[in-house]
C-alpha positions in Angstrom: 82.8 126.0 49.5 85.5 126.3 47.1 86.9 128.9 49.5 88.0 126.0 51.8 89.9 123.6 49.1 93.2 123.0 48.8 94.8 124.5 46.1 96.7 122.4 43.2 98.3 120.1 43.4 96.3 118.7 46.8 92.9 119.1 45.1 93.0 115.3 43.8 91.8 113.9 45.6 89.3 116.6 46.8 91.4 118.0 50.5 89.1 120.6 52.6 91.6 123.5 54.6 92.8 122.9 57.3 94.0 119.5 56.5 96.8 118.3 59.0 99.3 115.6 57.5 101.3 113.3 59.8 104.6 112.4 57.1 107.0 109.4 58.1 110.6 109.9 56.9 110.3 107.8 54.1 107.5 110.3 52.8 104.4 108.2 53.4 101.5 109.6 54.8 100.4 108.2 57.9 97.8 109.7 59.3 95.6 112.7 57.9 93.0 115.2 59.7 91.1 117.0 57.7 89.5 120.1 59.0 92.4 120.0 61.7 93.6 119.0 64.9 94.2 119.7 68.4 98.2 119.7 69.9 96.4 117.2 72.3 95.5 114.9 69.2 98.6 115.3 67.7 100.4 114.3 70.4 98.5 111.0 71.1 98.2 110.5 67.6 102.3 110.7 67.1 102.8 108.0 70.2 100.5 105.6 68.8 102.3 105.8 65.4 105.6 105.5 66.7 104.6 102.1 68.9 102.8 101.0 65.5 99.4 101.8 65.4 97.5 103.5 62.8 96.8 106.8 65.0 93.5 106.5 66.2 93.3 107.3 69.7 92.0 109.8 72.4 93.8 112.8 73.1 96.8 113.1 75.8 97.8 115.9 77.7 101.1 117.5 76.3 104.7 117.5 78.5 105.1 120.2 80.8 108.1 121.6 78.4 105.4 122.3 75.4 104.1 125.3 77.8 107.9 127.0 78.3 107.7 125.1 81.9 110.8 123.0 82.8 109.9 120.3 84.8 112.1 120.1 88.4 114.2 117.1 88.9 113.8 117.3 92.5 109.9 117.3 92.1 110.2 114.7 89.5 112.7 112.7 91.6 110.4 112.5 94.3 107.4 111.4 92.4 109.2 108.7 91.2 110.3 108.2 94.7 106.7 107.5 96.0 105.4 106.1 92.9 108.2 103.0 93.6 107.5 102.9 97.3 103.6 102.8 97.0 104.1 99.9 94.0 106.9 98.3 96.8 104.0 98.4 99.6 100.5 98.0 97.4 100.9 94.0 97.7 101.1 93.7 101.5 98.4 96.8 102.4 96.1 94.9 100.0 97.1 91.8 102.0 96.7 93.6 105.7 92.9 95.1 104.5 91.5 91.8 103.5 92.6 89.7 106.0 91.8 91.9 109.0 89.0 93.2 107.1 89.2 96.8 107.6 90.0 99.7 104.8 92.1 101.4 107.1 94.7 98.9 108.7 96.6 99.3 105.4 97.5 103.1 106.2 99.2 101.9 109.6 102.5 102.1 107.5 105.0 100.8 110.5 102.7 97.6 111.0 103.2 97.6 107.5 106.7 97.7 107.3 107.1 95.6 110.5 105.3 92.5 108.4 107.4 93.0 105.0 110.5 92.5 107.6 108.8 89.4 109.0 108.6 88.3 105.2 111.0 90.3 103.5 111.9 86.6 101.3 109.2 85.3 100.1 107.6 89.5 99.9 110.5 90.3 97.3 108.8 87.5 95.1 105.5 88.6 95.5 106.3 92.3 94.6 108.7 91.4 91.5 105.4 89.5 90.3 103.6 92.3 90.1 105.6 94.1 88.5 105.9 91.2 85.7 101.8 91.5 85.9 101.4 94.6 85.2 104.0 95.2 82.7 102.7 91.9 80.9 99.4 92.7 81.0 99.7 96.7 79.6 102.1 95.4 76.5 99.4 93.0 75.8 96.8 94.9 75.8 98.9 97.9 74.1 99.7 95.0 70.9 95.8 94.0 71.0 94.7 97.3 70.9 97.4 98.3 68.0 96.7 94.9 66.4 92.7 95.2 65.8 93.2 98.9 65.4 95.3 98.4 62.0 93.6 95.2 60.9 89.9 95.5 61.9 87.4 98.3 61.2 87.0 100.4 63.5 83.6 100.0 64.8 84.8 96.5 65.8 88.2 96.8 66.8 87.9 100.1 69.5 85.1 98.2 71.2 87.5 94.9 71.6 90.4 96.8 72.4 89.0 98.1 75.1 87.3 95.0 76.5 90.7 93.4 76.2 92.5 95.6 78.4 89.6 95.1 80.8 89.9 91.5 80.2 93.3 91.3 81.2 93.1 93.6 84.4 90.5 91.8 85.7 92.0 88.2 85.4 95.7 90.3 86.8 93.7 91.0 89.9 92.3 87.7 90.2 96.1 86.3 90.0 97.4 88.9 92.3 95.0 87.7 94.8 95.7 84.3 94.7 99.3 84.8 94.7 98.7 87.0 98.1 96.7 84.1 99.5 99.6 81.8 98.9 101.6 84.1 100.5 99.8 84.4 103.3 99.4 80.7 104.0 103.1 80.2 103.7 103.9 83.1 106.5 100.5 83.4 108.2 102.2 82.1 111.6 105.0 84.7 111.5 102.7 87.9 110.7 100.6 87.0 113.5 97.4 88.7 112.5 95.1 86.5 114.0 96.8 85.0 116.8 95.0 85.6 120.2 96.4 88.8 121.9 95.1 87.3 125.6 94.4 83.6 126.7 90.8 82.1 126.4 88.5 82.5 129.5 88.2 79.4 132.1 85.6 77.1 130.5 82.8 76.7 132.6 82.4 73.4 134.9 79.3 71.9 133.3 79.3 68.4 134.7 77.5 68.5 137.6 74.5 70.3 135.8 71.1 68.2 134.7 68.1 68.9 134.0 65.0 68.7 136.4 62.8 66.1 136.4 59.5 65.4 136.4 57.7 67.9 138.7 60.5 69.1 139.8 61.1 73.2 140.7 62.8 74.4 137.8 66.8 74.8 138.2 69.3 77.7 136.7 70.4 77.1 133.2 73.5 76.1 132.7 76.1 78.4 132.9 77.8 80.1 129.9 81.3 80.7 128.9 82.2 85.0 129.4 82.4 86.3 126.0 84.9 88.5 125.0 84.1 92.0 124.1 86.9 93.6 122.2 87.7 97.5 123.1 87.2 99.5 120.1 90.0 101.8 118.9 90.0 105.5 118.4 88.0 105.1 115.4 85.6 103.0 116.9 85.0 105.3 119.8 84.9 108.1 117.1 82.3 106.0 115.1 80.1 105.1 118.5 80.2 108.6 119.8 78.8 110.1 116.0 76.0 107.0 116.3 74.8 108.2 120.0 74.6 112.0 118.9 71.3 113.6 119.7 68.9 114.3 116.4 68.9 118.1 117.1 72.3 118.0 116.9 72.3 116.4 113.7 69.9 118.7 112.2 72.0 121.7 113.6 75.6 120.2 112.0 73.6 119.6 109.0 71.8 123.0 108.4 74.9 124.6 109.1 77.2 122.4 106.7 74.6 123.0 104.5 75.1 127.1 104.8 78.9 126.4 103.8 78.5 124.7 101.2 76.1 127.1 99.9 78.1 129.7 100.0 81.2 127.8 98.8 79.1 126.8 95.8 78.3 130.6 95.4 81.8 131.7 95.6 83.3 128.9 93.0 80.0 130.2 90.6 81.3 133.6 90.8 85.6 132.2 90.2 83.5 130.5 86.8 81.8 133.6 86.2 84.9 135.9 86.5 87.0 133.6 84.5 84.5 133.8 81.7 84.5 137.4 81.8 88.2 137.8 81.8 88.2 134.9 78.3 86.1 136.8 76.5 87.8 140.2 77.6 90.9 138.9 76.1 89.5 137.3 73.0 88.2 140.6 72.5 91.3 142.3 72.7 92.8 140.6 69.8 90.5 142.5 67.4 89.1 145.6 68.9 89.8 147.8 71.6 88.4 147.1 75.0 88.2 148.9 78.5 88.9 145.5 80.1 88.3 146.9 84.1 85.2 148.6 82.6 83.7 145.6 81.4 84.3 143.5 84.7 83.0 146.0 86.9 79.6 145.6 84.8 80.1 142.3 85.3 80.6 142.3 88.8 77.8 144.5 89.0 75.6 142.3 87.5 75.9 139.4 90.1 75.7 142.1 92.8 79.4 142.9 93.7 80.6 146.1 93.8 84.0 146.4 92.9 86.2 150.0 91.8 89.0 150.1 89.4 91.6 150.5 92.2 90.5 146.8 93.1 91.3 144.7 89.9 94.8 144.8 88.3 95.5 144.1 84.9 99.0 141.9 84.5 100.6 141.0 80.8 103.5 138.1 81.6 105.9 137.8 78.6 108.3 135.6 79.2 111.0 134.8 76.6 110.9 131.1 75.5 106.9 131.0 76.6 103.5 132.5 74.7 102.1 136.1 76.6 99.9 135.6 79.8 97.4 137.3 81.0 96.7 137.6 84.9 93.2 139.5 86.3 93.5 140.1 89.9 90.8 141.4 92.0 91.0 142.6 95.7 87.6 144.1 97.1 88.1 143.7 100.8 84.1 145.8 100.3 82.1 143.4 98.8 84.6 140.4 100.0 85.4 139.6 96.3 89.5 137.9 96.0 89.9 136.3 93.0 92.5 135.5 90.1 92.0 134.4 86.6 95.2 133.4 84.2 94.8 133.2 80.4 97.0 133.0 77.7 97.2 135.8 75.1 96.4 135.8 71.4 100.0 138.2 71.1 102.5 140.3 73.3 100.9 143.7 72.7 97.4 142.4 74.2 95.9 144.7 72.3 96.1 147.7 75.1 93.6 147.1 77.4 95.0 148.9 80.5 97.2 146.0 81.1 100.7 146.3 82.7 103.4 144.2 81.5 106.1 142.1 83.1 108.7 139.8 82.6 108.4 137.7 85.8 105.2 136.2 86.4 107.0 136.4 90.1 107.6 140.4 90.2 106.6 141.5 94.0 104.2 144.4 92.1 101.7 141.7 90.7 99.6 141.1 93.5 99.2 137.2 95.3 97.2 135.2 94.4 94.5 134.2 96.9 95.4 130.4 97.7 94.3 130.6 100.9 90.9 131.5 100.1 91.2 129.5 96.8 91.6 126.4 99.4 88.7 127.3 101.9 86.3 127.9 99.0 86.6 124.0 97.6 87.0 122.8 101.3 83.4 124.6 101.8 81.5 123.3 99.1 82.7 119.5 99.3 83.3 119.6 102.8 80.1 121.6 103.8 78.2 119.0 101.0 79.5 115.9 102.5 78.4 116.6 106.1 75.2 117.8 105.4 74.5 114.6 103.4 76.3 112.6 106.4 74.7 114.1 109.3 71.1 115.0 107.3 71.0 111.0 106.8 71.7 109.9 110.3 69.2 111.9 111.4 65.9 111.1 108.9 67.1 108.1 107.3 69.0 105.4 109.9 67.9 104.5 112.7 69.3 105.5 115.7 71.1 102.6 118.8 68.7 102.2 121.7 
């Protein structure tokens, strides 16, 4: 135990190794970890401090530029791009799915755009109080949260901060709403929505109809007005065409989704498996010596794969201003086995291995990754999962239209 004490003069009071200090400049300490911390913690913990809180808060995932990746300005641009034209056109899609009552009219974007034209006035108001909301609501919720945090125990104030930030989203949405419906009642008449798209049938002449009298032969009833029968769209015809499929069919599309996603399931187990293999490979390395491509085959072997040295390649990345990366690639066109794994590197000699090192993770001798496959794999398993469970319902569960 004394093995894991501080040394003079942190031993008063009694500190246990590794003890992280957070220091502000004026040499107080802020916040302490003892028995360490993660970069993640770190980082959320510094954030908090710096708005004014005392530190306590869940982990955040670090900037792209702690990992030796710049990020793009063109990639960032353009997120920023959509991220203000989805805030821009949220309040009217919102608007367009409740009153027509469907969760799809809101992804018609040029209806969309059409009705913010229509009400480009009074829609600059609407969207600028959002954007008040929202930015109201998270610096309230942010002072709450740092408020009870620094001046109420713990076990009280994480519990209330977080009802408060619920608190306060769920009365934003309620104002949203009713701001919306204001909106709407101000320029329902120019959007449109509900007007008739055709004039009403003829009514019926009614007047000269009576009932029979006594012991008289029974007469027609009285004629009704034609009701209109709307014709569906293409998603309505896509809907009404999946209902009328026969139950064999069903069971078919079902079995067979089934049988991908099955073996979509299988092939992610073995991308798990692999990767574990190739992390404890490399943790290995760091110690001892290891015949990497040895100890894949075996496991490969294991799970029923067989797979020859030619077929994996070994790959050591060490880039200048970025740790050492290791990259596994394996190409068994045999036993139908592509797969990559990507890990970091305890140091730049690896620790031999058999591994080959570059400078450019981008060098045309390190083999591609397989993407493609990479994409069918996950499109298998949740894909393949989702109609089974679709089609395997409609045939045992619903009923089916007469």
């Amino acid at each position: 135990a004394d093995d894991l004490v501080m040394p003079e003069p942190f031993k008063n009071p009694k500190q246990v190794v590794p003890t992280i200090w957070v220091i502000d400049p004026q040499g107080k300490v802020r916040k302490e970890f003892e028995g360490g911390a993660s970069d993640q913690m770190l980082y959320a913990a510094l954030l908090d401090l710096r708005r004014g809180g005392n530190g306590d808060v869940e982990p955040e995932a670090l900037p792209l530029s702690c990992y030796g990746v710049e990020d793009s300005g063109i990639e960032m641009g353009l997120c920023y791009l959509l991220l203000i034209a989805g805030v821009l056109y949220y309040p009217m899609a919102l608007l367009m799915s409740t009153i027509l009552t469907s969760c799809t009219v809101g992804f018609q974007y040029p209806a969309g755009f059409e009705a913010i034209a229509k009400t480009s006035r009074d829609y600059v108001f609407v969207v600028l109080f959002l954007g008040a909301l929202l930015l109201a609501g998270e610096v309230l919720a942010t002072g709450i949260s740092i408020v009870a945090r620094n001046h109420i125990p713990w076990v009280i104030a994480w519990p209330l901060a977080g009802f408060t930030r619920w608190w306060i989203s769920c009365y934003g949405a309620l104002v949203m709403c009713y701001a919306l419906g204001r909106f709407y009642v101000r320029n329902g008449a120019a959007l449109g929505w509900l007007a008739p798209s055709q004039e009403a049938p003829a009514s019926p002449d009614s007047m000269n109809w009576k009932p029979p009298g006594a012991g008289a032969p029974p007469v027609p009833p009285m004629p009704e007005a034609p009701r209109y029968v709307p014709e569906p769209g293409p998603l309505g015809k896509a809907w009404d065409a999946f209902r009328k499929l026969p139950k064999a069919v069903d069971i078919g599309v079902a079995v067979v989704s089934l049988v991908l996603a099955v073996q979509g399931v299988r092939a992610e187990m073995a991308q798990w498996s692999f990767d574990a293999d190739v992390g404890r490979c490399v943790g290995d390395l760091n110690r001892m010596h290891v015949d990497v491509k040895a100890r894949l085959i075996e496991g490969f072997a294991k799970r029923g794969y067989l797979v020859s040295q030619d077929e994996i390649q070994l790959v050591g990345i060490d880039p200048d201003n970025s740790p050492p990366v290791a990259i596994v690639n394996v190409k068994s066109p045999g036993s139908g086995v592509y797969l990559r794994c990507s890990v970091f590197f305890g140091h730049a000699s690896g620790g031999g291995g058999g591994f080959e090192w570059f400078q450019d993770a981008k060098d045309p001798r390190i083999w591609p990754a397989p993407k493609t496959r990479e994409s069918f794999r996950m499109i298998f398993a949740v894909g393949g999962a989702f109609l089974a469970l679709a089609f395997g319902l409609k045939a045992f569960y619903f009923e089916r239209p007469t």
